[in-house]
N, C-alpha and C positions, 0 to 999 in steps of 0.2 A: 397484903399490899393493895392499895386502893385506887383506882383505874387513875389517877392525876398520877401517882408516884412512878407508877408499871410505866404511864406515857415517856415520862422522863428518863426512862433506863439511860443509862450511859451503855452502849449498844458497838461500839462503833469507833475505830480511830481515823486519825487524820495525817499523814506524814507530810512535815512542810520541809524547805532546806533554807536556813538563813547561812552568815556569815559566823566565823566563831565569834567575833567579836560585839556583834551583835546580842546574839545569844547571852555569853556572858555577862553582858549589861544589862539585860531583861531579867535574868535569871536572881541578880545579885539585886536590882530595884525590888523583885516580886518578895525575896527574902526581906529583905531591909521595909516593906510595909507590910510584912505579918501574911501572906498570900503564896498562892501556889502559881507557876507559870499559865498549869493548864487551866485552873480556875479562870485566871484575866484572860486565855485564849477565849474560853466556851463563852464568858460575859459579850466579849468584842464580836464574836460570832453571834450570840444572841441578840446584839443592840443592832447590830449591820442588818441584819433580818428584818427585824423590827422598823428601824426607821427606810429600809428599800424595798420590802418587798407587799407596803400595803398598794400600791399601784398595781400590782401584780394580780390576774383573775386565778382563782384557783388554787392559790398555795397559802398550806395549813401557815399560818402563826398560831 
């Protein structure tokens, strides 16, 4: 494993609380385009990163 791959371990969770019905329409969209919940979570976390935290001094992207 090559020091880019070891960086990106998946290390780590996250517990969020939505509604069920919420849920249930995330869940059933993410199936219906071929996709995993937690894939579209990490994306959305990684673009929120991305686009808010170049302001930011000090913190890795």
């Amino acid at each position: 494993m090559d020091r880019k791959e070891k960086a990106k371990k998946k290390n780590s969770q996250m517990l969020i609380r939505i509604n069920d019905e919420e849920r249930a329409k995330f869940i059933a969209l993410c199936e219906e385009l071929d996709t995993s919940a937690a894939r579209e979570v990490r994306r959305f976390i990684r673009d929120f990163i991305s686009i808010n935290a170049k302001s930011l001094d000090g913190l890795d992207t």
